[in-house]
C-alpha positions in Angstrom: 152.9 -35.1 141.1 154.3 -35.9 144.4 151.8 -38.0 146.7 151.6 -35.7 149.1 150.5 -33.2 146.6 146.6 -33.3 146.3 145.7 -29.7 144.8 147.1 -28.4 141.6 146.4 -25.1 141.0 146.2 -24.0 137.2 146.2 -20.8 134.8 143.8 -21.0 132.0 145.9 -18.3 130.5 142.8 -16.1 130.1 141.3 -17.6 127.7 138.2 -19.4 128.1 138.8 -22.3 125.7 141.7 -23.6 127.0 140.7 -25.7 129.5 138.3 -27.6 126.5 141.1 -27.7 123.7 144.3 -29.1 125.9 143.2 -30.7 128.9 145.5 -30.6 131.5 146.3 -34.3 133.4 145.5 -33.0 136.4 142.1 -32.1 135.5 141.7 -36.0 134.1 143.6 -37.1 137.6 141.3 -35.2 139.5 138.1 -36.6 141.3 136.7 -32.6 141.8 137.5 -29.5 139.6 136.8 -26.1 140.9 136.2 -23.0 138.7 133.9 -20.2 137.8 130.5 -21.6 136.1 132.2 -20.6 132.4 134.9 -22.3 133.1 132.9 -25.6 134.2 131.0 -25.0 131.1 133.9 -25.7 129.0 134.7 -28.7 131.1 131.0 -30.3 130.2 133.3 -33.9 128.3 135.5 -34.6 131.4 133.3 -37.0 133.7 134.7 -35.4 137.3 132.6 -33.6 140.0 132.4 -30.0 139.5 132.1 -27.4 142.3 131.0 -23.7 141.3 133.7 -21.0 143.0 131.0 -19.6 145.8 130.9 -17.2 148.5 131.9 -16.9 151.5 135.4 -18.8 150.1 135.2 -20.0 153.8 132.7 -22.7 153.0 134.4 -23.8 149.6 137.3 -24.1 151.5 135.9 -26.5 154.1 134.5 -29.1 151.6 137.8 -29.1 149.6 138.7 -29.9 153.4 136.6 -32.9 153.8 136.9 -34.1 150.1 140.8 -34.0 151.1 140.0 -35.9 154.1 138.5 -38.6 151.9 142.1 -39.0 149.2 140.8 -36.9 146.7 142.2 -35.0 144.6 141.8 -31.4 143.7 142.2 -29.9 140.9 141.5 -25.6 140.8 141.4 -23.7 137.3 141.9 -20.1 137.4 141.4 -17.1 134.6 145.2 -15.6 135.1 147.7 -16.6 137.1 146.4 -18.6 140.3 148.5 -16.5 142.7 148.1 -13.1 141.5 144.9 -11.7 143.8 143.2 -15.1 142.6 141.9 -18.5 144.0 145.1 -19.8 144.3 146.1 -17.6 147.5 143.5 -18.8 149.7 144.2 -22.4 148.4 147.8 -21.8 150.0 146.8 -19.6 152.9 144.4 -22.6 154.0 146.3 -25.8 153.1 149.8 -24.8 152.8 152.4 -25.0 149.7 153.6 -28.5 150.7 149.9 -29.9 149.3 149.8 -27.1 146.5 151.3 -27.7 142.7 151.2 -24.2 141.1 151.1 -24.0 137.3 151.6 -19.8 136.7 150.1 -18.4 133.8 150.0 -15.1 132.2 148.3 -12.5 135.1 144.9 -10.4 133.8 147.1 -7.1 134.1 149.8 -8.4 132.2 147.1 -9.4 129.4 145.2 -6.1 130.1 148.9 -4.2 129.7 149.5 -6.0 126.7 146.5 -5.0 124.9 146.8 -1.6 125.6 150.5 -1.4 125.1 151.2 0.0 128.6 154.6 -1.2 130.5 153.7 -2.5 133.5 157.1 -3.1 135.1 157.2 -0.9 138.8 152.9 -0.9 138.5 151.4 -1.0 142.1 148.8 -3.7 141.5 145.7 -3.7 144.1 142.2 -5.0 144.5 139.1 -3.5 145.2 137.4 -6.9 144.7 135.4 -8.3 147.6 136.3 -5.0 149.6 134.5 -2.3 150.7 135.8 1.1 149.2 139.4 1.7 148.0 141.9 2.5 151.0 144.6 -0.2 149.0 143.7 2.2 145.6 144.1 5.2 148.0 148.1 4.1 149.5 148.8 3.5 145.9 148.0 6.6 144.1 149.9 8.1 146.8 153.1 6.8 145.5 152.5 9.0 142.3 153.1 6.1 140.1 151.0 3.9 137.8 147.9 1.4 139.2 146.3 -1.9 138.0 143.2 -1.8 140.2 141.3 -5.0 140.0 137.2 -4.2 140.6 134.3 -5.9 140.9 130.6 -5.2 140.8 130.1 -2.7 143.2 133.9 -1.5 143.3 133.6 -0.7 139.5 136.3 1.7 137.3 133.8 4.4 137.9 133.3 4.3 141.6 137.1 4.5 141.8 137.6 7.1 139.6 134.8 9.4 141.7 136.8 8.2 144.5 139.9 9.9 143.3 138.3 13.1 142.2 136.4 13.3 145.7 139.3 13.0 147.6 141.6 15.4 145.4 143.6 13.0 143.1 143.2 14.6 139.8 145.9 13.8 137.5 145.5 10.5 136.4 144.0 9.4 133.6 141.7 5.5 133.4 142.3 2.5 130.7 139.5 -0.3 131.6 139.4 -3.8 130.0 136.5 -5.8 130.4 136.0 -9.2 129.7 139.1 -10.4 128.7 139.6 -13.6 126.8 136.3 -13.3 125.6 134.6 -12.2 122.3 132.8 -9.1 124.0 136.6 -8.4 125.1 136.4 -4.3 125.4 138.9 -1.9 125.9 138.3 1.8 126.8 140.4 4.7 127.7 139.5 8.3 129.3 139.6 10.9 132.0 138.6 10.1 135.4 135.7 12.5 134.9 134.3 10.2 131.8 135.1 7.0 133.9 132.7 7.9 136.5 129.3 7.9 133.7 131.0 4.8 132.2 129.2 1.0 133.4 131.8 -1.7 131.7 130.7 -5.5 131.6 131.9 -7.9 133.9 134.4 -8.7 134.5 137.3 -5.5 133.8 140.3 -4.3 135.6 141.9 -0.8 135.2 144.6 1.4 134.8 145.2 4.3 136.7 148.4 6.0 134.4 149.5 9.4 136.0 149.5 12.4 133.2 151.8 14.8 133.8 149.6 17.7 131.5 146.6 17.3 134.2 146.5 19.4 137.5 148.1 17.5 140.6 147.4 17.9 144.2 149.5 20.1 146.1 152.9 17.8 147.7 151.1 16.0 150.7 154.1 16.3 153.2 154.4 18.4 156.9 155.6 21.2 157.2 153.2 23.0 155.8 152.6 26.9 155.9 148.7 27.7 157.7 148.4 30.1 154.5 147.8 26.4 152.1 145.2 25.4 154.6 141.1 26.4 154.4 140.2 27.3 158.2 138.4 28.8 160.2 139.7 32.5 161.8 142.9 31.0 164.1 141.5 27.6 164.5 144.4 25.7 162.9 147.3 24.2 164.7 150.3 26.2 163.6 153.1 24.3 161.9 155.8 24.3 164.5 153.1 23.0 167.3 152.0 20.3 163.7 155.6 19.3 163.5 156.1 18.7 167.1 152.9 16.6 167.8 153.7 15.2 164.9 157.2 13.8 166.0 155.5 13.2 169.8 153.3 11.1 167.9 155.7 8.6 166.1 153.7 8.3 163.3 154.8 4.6 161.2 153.5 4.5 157.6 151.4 1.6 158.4 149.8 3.1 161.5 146.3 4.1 161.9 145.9 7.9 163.0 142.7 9.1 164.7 142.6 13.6 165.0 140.1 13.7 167.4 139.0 17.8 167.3 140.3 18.1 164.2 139.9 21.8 163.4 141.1 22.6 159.9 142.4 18.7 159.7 145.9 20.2 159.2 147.5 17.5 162.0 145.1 15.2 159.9 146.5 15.5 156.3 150.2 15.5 157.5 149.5 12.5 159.3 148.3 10.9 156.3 151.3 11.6 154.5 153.6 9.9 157.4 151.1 7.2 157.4 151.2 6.5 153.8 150.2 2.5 154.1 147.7 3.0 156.5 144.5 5.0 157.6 143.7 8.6 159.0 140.4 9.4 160.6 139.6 13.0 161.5 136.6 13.8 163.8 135.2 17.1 164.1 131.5 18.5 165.1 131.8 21.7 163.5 129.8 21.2 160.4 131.7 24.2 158.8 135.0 22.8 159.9 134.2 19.8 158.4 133.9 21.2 155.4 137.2 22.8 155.2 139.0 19.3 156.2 137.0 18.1 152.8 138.6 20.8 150.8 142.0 20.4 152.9 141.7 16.9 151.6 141.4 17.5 148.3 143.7 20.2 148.3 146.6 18.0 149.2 145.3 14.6 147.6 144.6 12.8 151.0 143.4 10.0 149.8 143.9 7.9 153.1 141.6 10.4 155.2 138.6 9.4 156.2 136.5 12.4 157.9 133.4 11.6 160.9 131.7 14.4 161.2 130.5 13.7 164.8 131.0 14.8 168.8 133.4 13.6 170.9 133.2 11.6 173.4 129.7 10.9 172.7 130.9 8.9 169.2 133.6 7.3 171.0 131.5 4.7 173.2 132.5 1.2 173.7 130.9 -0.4 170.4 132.3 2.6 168.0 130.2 2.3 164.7 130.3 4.6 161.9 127.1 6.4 160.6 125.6 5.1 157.5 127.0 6.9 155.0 129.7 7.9 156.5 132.6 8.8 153.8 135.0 5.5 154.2 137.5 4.4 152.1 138.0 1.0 153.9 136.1 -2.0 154.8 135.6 -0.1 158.4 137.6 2.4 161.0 140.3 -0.1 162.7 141.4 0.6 166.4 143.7 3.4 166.5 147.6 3.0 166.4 148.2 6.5 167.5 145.2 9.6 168.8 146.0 13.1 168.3 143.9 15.6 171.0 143.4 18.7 169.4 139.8 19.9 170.2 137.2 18.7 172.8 139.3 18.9 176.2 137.6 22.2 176.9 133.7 20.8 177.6 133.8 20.6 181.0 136.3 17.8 183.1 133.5 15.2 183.5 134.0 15.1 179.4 137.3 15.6 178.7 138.2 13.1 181.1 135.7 10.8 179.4 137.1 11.3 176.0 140.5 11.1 177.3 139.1 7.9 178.7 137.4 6.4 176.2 140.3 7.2 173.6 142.7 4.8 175.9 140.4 2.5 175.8 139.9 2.3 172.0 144.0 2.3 171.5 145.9 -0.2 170.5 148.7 -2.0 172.7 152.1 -0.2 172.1 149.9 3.5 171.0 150.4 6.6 171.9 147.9 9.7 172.5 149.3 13.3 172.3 147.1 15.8 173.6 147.8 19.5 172.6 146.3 22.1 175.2 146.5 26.5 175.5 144.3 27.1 178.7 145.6 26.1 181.9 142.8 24.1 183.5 143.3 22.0 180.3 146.7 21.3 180.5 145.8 19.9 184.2 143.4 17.8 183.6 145.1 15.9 180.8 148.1 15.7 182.6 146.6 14.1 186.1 144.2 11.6 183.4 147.2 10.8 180.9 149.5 10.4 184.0 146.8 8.0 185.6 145.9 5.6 182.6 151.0 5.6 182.6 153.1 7.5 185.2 155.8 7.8 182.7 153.5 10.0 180.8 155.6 13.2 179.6 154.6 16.7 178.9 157.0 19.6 176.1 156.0 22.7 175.8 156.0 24.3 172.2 157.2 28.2 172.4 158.0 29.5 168.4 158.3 32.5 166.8 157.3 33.2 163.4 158.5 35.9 161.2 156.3 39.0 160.4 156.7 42.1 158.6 157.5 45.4 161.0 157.5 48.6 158.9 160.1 48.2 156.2 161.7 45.1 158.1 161.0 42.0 159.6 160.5 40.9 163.1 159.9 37.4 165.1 156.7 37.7 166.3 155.8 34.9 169.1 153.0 32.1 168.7 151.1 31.4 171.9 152.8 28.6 174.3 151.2 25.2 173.6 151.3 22.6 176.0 151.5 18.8 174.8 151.2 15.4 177.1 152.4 12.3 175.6 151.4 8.7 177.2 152.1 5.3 175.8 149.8 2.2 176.2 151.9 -0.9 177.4 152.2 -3.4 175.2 
C-alpha cells in the first residue's frame, strides 16, 4: 500500500466468517479496525483497537480524523461491497480517494439476486436506510422497472410496500432477504398487500419486481382529459390552461414543485410526472378537495406527491414546518424550485398579496411562480405584486375551445379566458 494510503476499505463478501478464516494484511497492518459489533466479534484473536460503526457517522468520522492525525492506520470492514450505499462512501466523501484503498466485494443485492435467481442487470438500486420515508423508492418505481430497496428498522419492506399501495403503485410484487450471510438467512416472496403484515429480522433488503398480471396505475403524463380526474363540480384546471402553466412553469425532472390551491391536484400530478427525480407538494384547505388529490394520486401512481392539507398563506410563514403527521415521503418539504398559484388569490388583497409574498420568499434563486387567475381584480393584483418582486414579469392569456356534442354533430364550445403571470427569481 502506498504511504500515502492510510484507510483500506474491505468487502467481507457477506459472509460473517471471513474476516476470522483469511485475515486480510491490512487488518494485521492496521492500528484500528472499524466494523459492525459482529463483525468485531469475529476479529476477538487480532490484538488491534476496535471501534464499533456508531451514529451520527459524523463523530466516527472525526476520530478516524484525529487517529489519522497521529500515523495510524485504518483499516474499515464492510458486509458487501464498501462503496455500494455502505461505509465506504463516507470514508471517501470525507477523506478523499487519494488516502482510500478499495477492496470491492460482492454487493448485498447482487447476493440477495442471486439467491432468489432474479437478474439484476438495469435494477434501480435505492436506500431507505437512515432516511425518513421513501421519496428515492418513490422516483424509482416511477421508471416502471425493477427495485433493490435497501431498509432499515423503521424503513422496513412493509412500510414500503404500504407506501406504494397508499400512493397508487399497485403492480409490483415484493422478494425480502434478511440476514444474509447468516444461519437465520431468510428469504420470502409475496404481494405488496402480504408485505405490509410481514416483520423480517434485521438486517433484509428487497425487491420490488413489476408484474405485468396485477393492475397498474393509469400512465402518469400531461395532457390529461378532466373526465380521469376526481373533482369537485368545475373546480379543476382544464387541460389546455394545465398544459400551458405547465410549459410557463419549466418544470426540470429534478425540480421541486409546490401547487399552492391545488383544487383537484390535476397541475399537481402532471407536475409530478415532469418532475420525475424530484418532489411535488400540493396544498389545499378544502378537506373534501383533499380527498380527491389522494384518490387523483393513486389513480395515476403519484408516488412523488406529497399533499398538506392546510391554508394558505397562513402555512406559508417564515419557519414553514409540516404538521405532525403530515403524509411525507421525504426526510422534509425542501424550498421550492418552481410555485404554481391556482387557488387562494381571491381572499381579499391584503392575503393574496401576502401569499404571493411569502411564496417569493420561500423560492429558490433561479424559480419561477405562475399564477393562473379568471376574475379581474385578481389578474391585477398578481400582476402589480409579480411585477414588483421582477419588472420583466410576463402575463399569456389562455383562450381554448373544446369540442362538444350539438344535436347530431359536433361543435367547439369555448373555455373561459384564463389569465397567467409568470416571474422569475434572479439568480
Amino acid at each position: 500500500m502506498p504511504p500515502d494510503k492510510c484507510i483500506t476499505l474491505i468487502s467481507t463478501n457477506m459472509d460473517r466468517h471471513t474476516a476470522n478464516s483469511t485475515i486480510h494484511p491490512a487488518i494485521t497492518a492496521a492500528n484500528a479496525v472499524i466494523s459492525t459489533p459482529d463483525i468485531l466479534e469475529s476479529l476477538d484473536s487480532v490484538d488491534v483497537q476496535k471501534i464499533a460503526v456508531r451514529t451520527p457517522i459524523v463523530s466516527l468520522l472525526d476520530e478516524v480524523a484525529a487517529l489519522l492525525a497521529e500515523g495510524n492506520k485504518i483499516a474499515v470492514l464492510t458486509s458487501g461491497d464498501p462503496l455500494f450505499y455502505s461505509l465506504g462512501v463516507s470514508f471517501l466523501e470525507r477523506f478523499g480517494p487519494d488516502r482510500c484503498v478499495v477492496y470491492p466485494g460482492v454487493t448485498s443485492m447482487q447476493h440477495a439476486a442471486a439467491k432468489f435467481g432474479i437478474p439484476w442487470g438495469g435494477m434501480d438500486a435505492v436506500s431507505a436506510h437512515g432516511r425518513k420515508g421513501f421519496l428515492s423508492l418513490a422516483h424509482a418505481v416511477s421508471r416502471g422497472g425493477p427495485v433493490c430497496l435497501l431498509t432499515d428498522r423503521i424503513n422496513s419492506p412493509g412500510s414500503a410496500a404500504s407506501f406504494l399501495l397508499q400512493r397508487g403503485v399497485t403492480n409490483y410484487t415484493v422478494h425480502v432477504a434478511s440476514r444474509l450471510g447468516c444461519e437465520e438467512e431468510f428469504l420470502w416472496e409475496g404481494s405488496l398487500i402480504d408485505a405490509t403484515d410481514r416483520r423480517f429480522s434485521d438486517p433484509n433488503l428487497a425487491f420490488f419486481l413489476p408484474d405485468a398480471s396485477l393492475p397498474a396505475p393509469r400512465p402518469l403524463c400531461s395532457g390529461q382529459p378532466e373526465s380521469a380526474y376526481a373533482h369537485e363540480g368545475s373546480c379543476i384546471t382544464k387541460w389546455p390552461v394545465r398544459a400551458a402553466a405547465l410549459a410557463a412553469l419549466r418544470i426540470e425532472p429534478h425540480h421541486v414543485v409546490w401547487d399552492i390551491g391545488s383544487g383537484s391536484g390535476s397541475v399537481a400530478v402532471e407536475a409530478a410526472s415532469l418532475a420525475h427525480r424530484g418532489h411535488v407538494l400540493a396544498v389545499e384547505r378544502e378537506k373534501g378537495r383533499v380527498r380527491n388529490i389522494e384518490e387523483n394520486r393513486r389513480r395515476f401512481g403519484a408516488a412523488n406527491l406529497d399533499i398538506l392539507h392546510a391554508s394558505a398563506p397562513e402555512c406559508l410563514g417564515k419557519e414553514f414546518t409540516l404538521p405532525k403527521g403530515a403524509d411525507i415521503c421525504g426526510d422534509a418539504i425542501p424550498s421550492p424550485d418552481r410555485i404554481f398559484i391556482g387557488g387562494g388569490l381571491s381572499g381579499g388583497a391584503n392575503k393574496a398579496e401576502r401569499l404571493i409574498d411569502l411564496a417569493w420568499e420561500h423560492l429558490r434563486p433561479g424559480g419561477r411562480i405562475v399564477a393562473s387567475c379568471v376574475l379581474m381584480s385578481d389578474i391585477h393584483l398578481a400582476w402589480k405584486t409579480l411585477q414588483k418582486l421582477n419588472p420583466d414579469a410576463d402575463m399569456f392569456l389562455v383562450q381554448a375551445c373544446c369540442s362538444a356534442p350539438l344535436g347530431r354533430d359536433m361543435h367547439l364550445q369555448a373555455l373561459n379566458p384564463v389569465f397567467c403571470i409568470a416571474a422569475q427569481k434572479s439568480l
